[in-house]
C-alpha positions as CSV (number, residue, x, y, z in Angstrom):
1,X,85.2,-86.8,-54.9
2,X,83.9,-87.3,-51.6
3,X,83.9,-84.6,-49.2
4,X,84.8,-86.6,-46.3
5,X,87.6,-88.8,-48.1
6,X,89.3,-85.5,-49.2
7,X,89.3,-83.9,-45.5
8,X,91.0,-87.0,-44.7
9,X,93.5,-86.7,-47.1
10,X,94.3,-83.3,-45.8
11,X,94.8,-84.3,-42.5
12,X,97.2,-87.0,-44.0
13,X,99.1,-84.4,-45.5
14,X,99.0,-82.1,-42.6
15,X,100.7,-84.4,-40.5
16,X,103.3,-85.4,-42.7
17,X,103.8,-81.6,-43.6
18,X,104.3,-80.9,-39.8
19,X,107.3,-83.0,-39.4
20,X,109.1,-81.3,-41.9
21,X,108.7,-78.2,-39.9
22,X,110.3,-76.9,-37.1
23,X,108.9,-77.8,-34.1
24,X,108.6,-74.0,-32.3
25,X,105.8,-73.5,-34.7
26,X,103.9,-76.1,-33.1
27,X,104.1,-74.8,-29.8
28,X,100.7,-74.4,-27.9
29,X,101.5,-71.0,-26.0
30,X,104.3,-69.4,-28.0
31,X,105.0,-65.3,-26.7
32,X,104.6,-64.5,-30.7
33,X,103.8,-68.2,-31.8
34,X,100.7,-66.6,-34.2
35,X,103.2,-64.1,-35.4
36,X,105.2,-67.1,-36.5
37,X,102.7,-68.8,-38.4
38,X,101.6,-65.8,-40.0
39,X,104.8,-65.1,-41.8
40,X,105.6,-69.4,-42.1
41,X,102.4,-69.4,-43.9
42,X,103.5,-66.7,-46.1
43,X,106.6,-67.2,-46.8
44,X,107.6,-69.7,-49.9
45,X,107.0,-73.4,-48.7
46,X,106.1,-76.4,-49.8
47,X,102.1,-77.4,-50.2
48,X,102.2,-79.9,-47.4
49,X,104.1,-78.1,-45.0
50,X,101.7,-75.1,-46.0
51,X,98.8,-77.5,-45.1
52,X,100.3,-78.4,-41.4
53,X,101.1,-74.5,-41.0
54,X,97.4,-73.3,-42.0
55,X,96.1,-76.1,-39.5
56,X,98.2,-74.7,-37.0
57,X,97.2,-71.1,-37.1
58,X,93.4,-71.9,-37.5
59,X,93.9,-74.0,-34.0
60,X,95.7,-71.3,-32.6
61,X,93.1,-68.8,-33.7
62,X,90.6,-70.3,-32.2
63,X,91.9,-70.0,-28.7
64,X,92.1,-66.8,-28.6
65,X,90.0,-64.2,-26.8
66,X,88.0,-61.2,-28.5
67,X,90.6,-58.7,-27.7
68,X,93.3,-60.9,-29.4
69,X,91.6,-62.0,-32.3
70,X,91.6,-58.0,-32.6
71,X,95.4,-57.9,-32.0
72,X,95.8,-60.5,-34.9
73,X,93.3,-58.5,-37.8
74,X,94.9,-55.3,-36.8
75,X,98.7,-57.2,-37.4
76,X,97.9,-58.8,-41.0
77,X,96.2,-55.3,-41.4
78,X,99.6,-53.4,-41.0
79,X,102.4,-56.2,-42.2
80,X,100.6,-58.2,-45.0
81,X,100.8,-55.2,-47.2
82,X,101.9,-54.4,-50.9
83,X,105.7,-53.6,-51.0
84,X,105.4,-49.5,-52.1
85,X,109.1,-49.8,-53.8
86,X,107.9,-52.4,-55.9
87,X,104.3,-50.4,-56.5
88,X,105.9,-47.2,-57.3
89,X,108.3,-49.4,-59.9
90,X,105.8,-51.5,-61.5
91,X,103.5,-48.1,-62.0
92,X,106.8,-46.1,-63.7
93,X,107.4,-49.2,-66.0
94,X,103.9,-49.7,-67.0
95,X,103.6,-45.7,-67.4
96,X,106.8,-45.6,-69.2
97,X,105.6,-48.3,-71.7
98,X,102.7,-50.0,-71.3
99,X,101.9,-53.4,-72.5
100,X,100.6,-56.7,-71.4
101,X,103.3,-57.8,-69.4
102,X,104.1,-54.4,-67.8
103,X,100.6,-54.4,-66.8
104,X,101.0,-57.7,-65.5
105,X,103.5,-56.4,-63.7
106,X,101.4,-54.2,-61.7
107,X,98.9,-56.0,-60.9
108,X,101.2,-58.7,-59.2
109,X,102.9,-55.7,-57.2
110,X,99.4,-54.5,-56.4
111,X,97.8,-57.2,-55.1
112,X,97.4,-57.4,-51.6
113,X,99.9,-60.3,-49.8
114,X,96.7,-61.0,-47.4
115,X,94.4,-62.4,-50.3
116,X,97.0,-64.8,-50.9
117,X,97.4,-65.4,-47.1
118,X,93.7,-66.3,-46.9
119,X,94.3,-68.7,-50.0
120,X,97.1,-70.8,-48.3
121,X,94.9,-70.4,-45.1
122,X,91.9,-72.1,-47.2
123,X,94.2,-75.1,-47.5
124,X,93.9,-76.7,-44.4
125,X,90.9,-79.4,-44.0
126,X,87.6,-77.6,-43.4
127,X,89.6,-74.2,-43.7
128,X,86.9,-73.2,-45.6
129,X,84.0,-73.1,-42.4
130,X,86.5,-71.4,-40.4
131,X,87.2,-68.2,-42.4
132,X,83.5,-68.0,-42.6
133,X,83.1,-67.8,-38.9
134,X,86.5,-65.8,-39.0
135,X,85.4,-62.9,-41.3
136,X,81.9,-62.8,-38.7
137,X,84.7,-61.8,-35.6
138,X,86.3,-59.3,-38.4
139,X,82.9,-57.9,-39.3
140,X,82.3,-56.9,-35.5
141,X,85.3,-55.3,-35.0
142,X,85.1,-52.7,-38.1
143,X,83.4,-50.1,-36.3
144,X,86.1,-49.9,-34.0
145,X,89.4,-50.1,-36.0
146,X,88.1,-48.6,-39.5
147,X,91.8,-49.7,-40.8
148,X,90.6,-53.2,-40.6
149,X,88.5,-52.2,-44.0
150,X,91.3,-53.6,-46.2
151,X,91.6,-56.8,-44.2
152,X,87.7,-57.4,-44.9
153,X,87.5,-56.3,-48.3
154,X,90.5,-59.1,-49.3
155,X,88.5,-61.3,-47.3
156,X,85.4,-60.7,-49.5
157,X,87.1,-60.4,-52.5
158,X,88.2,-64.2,-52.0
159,X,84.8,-65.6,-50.3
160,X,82.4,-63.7,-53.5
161,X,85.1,-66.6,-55.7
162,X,84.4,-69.4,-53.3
163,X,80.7,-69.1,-52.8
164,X,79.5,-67.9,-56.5
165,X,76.1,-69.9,-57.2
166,X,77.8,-72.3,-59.6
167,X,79.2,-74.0,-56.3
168,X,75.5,-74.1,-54.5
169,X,73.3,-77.2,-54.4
170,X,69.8,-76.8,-53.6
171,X,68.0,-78.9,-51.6
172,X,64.7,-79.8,-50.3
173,X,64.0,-80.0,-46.7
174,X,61.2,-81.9,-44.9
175,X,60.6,-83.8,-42.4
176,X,63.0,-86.6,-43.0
177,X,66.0,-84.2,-43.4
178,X,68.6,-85.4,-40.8
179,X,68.0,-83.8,-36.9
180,X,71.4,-81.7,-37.2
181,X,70.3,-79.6,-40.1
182,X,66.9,-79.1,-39.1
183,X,68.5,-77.6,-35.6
184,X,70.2,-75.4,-38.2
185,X,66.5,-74.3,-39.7
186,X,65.1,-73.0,-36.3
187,X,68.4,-71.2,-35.6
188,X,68.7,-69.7,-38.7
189,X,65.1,-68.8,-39.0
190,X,65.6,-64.5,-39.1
191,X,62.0,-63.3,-40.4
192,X,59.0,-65.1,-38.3
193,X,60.7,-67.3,-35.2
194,X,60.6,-71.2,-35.3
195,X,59.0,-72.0,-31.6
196,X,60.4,-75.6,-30.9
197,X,59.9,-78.9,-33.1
198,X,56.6,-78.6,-33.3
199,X,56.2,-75.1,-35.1
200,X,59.3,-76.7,-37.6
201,X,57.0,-79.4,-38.4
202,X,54.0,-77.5,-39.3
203,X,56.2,-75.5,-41.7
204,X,57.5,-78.8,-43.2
205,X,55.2,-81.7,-42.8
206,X,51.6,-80.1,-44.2
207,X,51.3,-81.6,-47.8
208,X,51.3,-77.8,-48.7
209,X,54.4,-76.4,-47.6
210,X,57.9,-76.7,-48.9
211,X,61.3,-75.8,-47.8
212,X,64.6,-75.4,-49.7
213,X,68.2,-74.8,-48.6
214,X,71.5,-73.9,-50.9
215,X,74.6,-75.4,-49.7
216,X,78.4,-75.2,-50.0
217,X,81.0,-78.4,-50.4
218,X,82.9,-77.3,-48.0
219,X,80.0,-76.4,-45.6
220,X,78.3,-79.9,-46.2
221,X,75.6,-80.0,-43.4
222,X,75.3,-76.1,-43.0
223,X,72.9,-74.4,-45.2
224,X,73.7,-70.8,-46.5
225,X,70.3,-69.6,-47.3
226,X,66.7,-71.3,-47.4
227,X,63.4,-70.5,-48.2
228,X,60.2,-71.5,-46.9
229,X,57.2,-71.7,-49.2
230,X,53.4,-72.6,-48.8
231,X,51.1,-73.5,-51.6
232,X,47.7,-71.7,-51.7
233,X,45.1,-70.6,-54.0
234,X,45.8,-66.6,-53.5
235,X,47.9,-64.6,-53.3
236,X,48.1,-63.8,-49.2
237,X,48.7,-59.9,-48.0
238,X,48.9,-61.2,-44.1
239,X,51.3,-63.7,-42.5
240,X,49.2,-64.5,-39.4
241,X,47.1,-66.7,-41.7
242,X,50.1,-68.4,-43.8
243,X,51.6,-69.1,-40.2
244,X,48.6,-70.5,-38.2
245,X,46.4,-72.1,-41.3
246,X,45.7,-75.5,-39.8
247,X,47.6,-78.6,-41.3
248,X,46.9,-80.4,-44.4
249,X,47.0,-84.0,-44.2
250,X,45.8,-84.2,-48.0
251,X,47.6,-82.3,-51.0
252,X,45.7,-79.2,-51.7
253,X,43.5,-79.7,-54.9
254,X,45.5,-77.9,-57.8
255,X,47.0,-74.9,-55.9
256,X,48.1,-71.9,-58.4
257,X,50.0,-69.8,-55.9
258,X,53.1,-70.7,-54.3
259,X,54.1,-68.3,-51.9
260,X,57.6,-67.7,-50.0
261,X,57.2,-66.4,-46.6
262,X,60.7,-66.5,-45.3
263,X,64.3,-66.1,-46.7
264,X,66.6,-66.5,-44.2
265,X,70.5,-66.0,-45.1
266,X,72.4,-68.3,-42.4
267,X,75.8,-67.6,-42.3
268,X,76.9,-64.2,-40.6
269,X,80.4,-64.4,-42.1
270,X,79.2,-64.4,-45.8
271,X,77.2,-60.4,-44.7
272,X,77.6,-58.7,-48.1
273,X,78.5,-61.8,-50.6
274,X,76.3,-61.9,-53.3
275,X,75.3,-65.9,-54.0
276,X,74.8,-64.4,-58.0
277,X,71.4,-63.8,-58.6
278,X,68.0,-66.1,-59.8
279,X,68.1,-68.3,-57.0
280,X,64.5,-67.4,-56.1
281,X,63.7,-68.5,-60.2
282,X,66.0,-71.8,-59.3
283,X,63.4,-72.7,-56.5
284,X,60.5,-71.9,-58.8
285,X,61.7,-73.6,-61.6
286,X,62.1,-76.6,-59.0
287,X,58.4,-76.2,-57.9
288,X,56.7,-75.7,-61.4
289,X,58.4,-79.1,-61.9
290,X,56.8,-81.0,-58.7
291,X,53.7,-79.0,-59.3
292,X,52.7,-78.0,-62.6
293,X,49.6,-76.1,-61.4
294,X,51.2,-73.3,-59.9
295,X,51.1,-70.4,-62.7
296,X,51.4,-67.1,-59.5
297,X,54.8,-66.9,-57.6
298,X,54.9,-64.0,-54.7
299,X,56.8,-63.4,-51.7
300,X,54.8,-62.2,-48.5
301,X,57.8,-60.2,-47.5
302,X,58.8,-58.1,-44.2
303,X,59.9,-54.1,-44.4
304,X,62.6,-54.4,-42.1
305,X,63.7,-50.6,-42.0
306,X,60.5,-48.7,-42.9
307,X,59.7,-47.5,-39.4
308,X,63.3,-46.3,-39.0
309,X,63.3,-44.2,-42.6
310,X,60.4,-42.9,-41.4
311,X,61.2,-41.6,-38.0
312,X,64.4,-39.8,-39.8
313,X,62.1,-38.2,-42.4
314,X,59.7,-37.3,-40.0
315,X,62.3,-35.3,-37.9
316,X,64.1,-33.5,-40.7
317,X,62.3,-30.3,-40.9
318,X,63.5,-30.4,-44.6
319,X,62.0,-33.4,-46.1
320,X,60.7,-33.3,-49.0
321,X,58.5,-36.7,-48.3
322,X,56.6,-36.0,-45.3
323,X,54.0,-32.8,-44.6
324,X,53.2,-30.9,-41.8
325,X,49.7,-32.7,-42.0
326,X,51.8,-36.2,-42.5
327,X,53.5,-35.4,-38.9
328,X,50.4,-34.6,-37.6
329,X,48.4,-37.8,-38.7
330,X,51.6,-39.9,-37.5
331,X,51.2,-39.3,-33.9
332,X,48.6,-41.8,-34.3
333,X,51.5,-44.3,-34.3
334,X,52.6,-43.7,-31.2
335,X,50.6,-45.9,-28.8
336,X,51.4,-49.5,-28.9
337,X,48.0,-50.4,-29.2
338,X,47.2,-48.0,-32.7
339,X,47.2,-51.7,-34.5
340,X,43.9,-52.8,-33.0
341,X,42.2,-49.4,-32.2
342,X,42.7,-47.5,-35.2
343,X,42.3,-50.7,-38.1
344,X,39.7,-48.4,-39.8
345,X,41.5,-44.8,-39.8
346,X,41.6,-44.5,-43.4
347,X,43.8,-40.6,-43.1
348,X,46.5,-42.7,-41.4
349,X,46.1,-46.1,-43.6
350,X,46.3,-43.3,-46.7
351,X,49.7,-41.8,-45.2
352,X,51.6,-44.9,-44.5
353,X,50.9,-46.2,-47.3
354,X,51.5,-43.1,-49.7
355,X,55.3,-43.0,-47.9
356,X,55.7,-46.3,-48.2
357,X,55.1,-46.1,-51.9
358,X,58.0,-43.4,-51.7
359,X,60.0,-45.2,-49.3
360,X,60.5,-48.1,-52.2
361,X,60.0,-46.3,-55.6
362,X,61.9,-43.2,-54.4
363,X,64.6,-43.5,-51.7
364,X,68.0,-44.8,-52.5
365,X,71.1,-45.7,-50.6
366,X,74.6,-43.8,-51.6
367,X,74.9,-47.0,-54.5
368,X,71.5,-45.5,-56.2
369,X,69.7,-49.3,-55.0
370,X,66.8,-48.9,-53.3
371,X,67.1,-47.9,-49.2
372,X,65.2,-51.2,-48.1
373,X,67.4,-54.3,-47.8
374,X,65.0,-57.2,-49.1
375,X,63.8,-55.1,-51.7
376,X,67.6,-54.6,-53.2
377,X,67.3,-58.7,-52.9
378,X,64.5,-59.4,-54.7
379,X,64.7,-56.6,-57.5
380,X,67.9,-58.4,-58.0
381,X,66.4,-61.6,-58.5
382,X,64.1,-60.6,-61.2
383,X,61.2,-59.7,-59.3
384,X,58.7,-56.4,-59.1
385,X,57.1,-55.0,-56.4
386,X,53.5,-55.9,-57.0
387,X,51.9,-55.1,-53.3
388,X,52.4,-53.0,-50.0
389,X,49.7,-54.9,-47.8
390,X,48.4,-52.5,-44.7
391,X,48.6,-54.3,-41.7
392,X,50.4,-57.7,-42.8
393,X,52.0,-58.2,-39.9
394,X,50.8,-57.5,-36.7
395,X,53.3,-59.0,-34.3
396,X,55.4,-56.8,-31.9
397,X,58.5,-57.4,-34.3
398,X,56.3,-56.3,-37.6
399,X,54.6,-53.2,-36.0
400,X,58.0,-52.1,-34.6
401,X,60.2,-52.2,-37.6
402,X,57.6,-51.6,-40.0
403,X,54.4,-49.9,-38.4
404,X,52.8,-53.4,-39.9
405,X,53.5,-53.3,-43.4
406,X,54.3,-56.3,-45.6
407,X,55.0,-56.5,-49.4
408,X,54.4,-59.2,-52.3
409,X,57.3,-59.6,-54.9
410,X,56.0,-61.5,-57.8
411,X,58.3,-63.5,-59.9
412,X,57.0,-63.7,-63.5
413,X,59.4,-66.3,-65.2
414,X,59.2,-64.6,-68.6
415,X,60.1,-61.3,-67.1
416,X,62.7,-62.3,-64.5
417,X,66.1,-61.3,-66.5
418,X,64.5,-58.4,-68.0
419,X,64.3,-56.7,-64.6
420,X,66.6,-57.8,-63.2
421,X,68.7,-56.3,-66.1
422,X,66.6,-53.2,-65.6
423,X,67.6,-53.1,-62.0
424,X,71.6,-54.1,-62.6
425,X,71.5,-51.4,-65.0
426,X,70.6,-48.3,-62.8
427,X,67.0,-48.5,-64.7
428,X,63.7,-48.2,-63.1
429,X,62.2,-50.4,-60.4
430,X,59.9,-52.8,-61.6
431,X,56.4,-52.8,-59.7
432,X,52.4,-52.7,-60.5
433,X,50.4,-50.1,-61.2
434,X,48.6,-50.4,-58.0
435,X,51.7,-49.8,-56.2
436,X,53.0,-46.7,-58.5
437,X,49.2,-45.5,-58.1
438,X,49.9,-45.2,-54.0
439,X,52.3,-41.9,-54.9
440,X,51.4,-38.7,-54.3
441,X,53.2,-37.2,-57.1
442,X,53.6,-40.1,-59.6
443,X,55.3,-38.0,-62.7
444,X,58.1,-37.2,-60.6
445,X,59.1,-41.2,-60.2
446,X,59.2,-41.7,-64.0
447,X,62.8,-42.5,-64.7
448,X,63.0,-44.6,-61.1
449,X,60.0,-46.9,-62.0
450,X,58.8,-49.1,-64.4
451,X,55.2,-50.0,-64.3
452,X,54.1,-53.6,-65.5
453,X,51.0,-54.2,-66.6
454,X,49.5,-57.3,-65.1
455,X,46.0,-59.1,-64.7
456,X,44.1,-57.5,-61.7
457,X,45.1,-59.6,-58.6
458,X,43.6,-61.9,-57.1
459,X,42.1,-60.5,-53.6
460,X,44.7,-60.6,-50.4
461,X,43.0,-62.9,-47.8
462,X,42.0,-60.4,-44.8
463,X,44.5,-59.4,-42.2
464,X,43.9,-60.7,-38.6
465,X,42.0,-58.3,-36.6
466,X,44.6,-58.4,-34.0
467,X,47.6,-60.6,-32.7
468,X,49.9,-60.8,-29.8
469,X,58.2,-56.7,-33.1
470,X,94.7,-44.2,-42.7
471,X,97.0,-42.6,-40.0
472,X,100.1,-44.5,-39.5
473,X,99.5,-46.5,-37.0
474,X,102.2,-49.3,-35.9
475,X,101.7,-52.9,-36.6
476,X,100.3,-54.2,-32.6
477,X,102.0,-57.0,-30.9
478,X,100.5,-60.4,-31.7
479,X,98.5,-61.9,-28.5
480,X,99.1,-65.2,-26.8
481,X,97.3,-67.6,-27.3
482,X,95.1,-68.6,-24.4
């Protein structure tokens, strides 16, 4: 059906729901007018009248101020909860005698009354955007009320259904693609800065660059994640060179490498909701059919929390991953010009790299997954890490967060699900033997990595010499809205 004829039929229904409604609910500046809503929406109405009520509360929502919209998480937080009677019941029946339906039982008393809150919410036309940007405000306020936990996690629980990759439509973007999504692009861009119109066209136009974009029905003209790709004959370990190569105006003769130098997720509300995996083999499946010449597919990828593992390993006395002679040989990090004066200090280039090496075949977060956020990505797309590149990134950005290191991920097709079951599985972390040779101590890192034997690869083009970074707590009062 089309997207804009069923918004349309929505609002139709909206408007007829609302005049079957009282008209206090309507009101623009009501003392507890949200309240209201909240517990209309709830409560057990009609579809259309639920329709006009959702429509209602997202308007009202979005006049409020930070410190209400605070007000309002923290009230669904504290009233939109299980009944504990009917819990405690439910539990003792299934206890008692469990079966199918006593179990069923439970879960219905169990479930939390703000999931199905959120669903009548998602009714209203283009609901769908708006609890996007909705959960971003709720994301931002966690720190400070921890309670508000529950509200996000039935929030997530709802958006991982919604967005699951059998919903997503990839699509190609270039040159032609209307003006508003480009915008979009440049916005969006989060791992090397689109600088105006012109930079955006040099990453699209060339005859040997690409860009594609997953999208959402109900976000039609707002993509959720794209990729930016460049075709070349090697695989590259430095993104000055990928960034600044001069444009093609003819296709490049037979290219075999096709290399993705940004991933940019877009939406802040959808932090932590997995798309599924293998959407980085959709886009190469995509390209091997455009361009049957390309046999290599690699990231050039950033290491956006090196430098700040490092710095904590460096200061705890007790580390078991940097030396005394490790500190030492460190301090040559600290001016800001190290980059360009000290390119040919092999003991430091040997240290770096010999963490780094731990810092992604060793270190894991509390959920056993590897510390460093793109590498939790692509090992769970299939790939394996087959290169830490000294000195891939030279910009202020890349020598702040990761004292200049870059990594390629390379995505063989007939290995993709195997590692990726490897990694889903708690097994070891797919990656070259050049990589697992960089550790100091490699028999320690035996049942955390699984070396894949490969052809030798193909040489990184050089590296620029230098470039220019729950107590009780009562239910608040709802907020006006403003």
């Amino acid at each position: 059906m089309n997207v804009s004829f069923l918004q349309e039929l929505l609002n139709t229904v909206a408007e007829q729901g609302r005049s079957l409604l009282p008209k206090s609910l309507f009101r623009e500046d009501p003392d507890r007018g949200l309240q209201a809503l909240v517990q209309a929406l709830v409560s057990e109405r009609g579809e259309a009248s639920g329709v006009a009520i959702a429509r209602q509360l997202l308007h009202h929502y979005k006049l409020l101020k930070a410190k209400e919209r605070e007000a309002f998480f923290r009230y669904i937080a504290h009233t939109l909860t299980p009944e504990s009677s009917r819990v405690a019941d439910a539990a003792r029946a299934y206890l008692d005698k469990p079966s199918p339906g006593s179990l069923l039982n439970l879960q219905k008393a169990v479930e939390s009354p703000r999931q199905e809150f959120f669903r009548r919410l998602n009714l209203a036309p283009g609901a769908t955007a708006d609890l996007v940007a909705m959960r971003r405000d709720l994301l931002g306020f966690l720190k400070k009320y921890p309670e508000l936990t529950v509200v996000d996690s039935d929030l997530r629980h709802l958006l991982y259904s919604w967005f699951n990759r059998g919903f997503l439509v990839l699509r190609r973007i270039d040159w032609q693609t209307s003006a508003s999504i480009l915008e979009k692009i440049i916005a969006y861009e989060a791992v090397h800065e689109i600088k105006g119109w012109e930079d955006l066209r040099r990453r699209l136009d060339p005859a040997d660059r690409r860009c594609f974009a997953f999208f959402h029905p109900s976000l039609i003209d707002d993509p959720l994640i794209f990729v930016e790709v460049a075709l070349m004959q090697d695989i590259p370990g430095a993104i000055a060179p990928v960034l600044h190569e001069p444009a093609k105006s003819e296709p490049i003769e037979n290219p075999t490498t096709a290399v993705f130098y940004s991933i940019s997720n877009c939406q802040e509300g959808l932090k932590g909701v997995s798309f599924g995996n293998f959407l980085i083999k959709q886009v190469v499946e995509e390209l091997v059919r455009e361009v049957p010449s390309l046999k290599t597919f690699v990231t050039l990828s950033p290491v956006p929390t090196f430098a700040r593992w490092l710095e904590k390993e460096s200061l705890d006395a007790a580390s078991e991953v940097v030396t005394e002679e490790d500190r030492e040989v460190l301090t040559s990090l600290k001016p800001a010009s190290w980059a360009s004066s000290e390119q040919e200090n092999a003991e430091l280039k040997a240290s770096v790299l010999a963490l780094a090496a731990d810092y992604f075949l060793r270190a894991k977060s509390a959920d056993n997954k590897p510390v460093d956020p793109v590498a939790r990505f692509h090992l769970g797309n299939g790939a394996r890490l087959e290169r830490i590149n000294w000195l891939g990134d030279t910009s202020e950005k890349g020598l702040r967060e990761a004292h200049g290191l870059m990594v390629n991920y390379r995505y063989e097709l007939k290995e993709i699900e195997k590692n990726h079951e490897a990694y889903a599985n708690d097994g070891p972390v797919a990656c070259s033997r050049a990589v697992k040779a960089l550790l100091r101590s490699p028999s320690k890192t035996k049942s955390f990595v699984k070396t894949v034997v490969q052809p030798e690869p193909p040489k990184a083009l050089a590296p620029p010499k230098k470039s220019p970074e729950e107590d009780k707590i009562e239910a608040p009062a709802m907020p006006k809205a403003e």
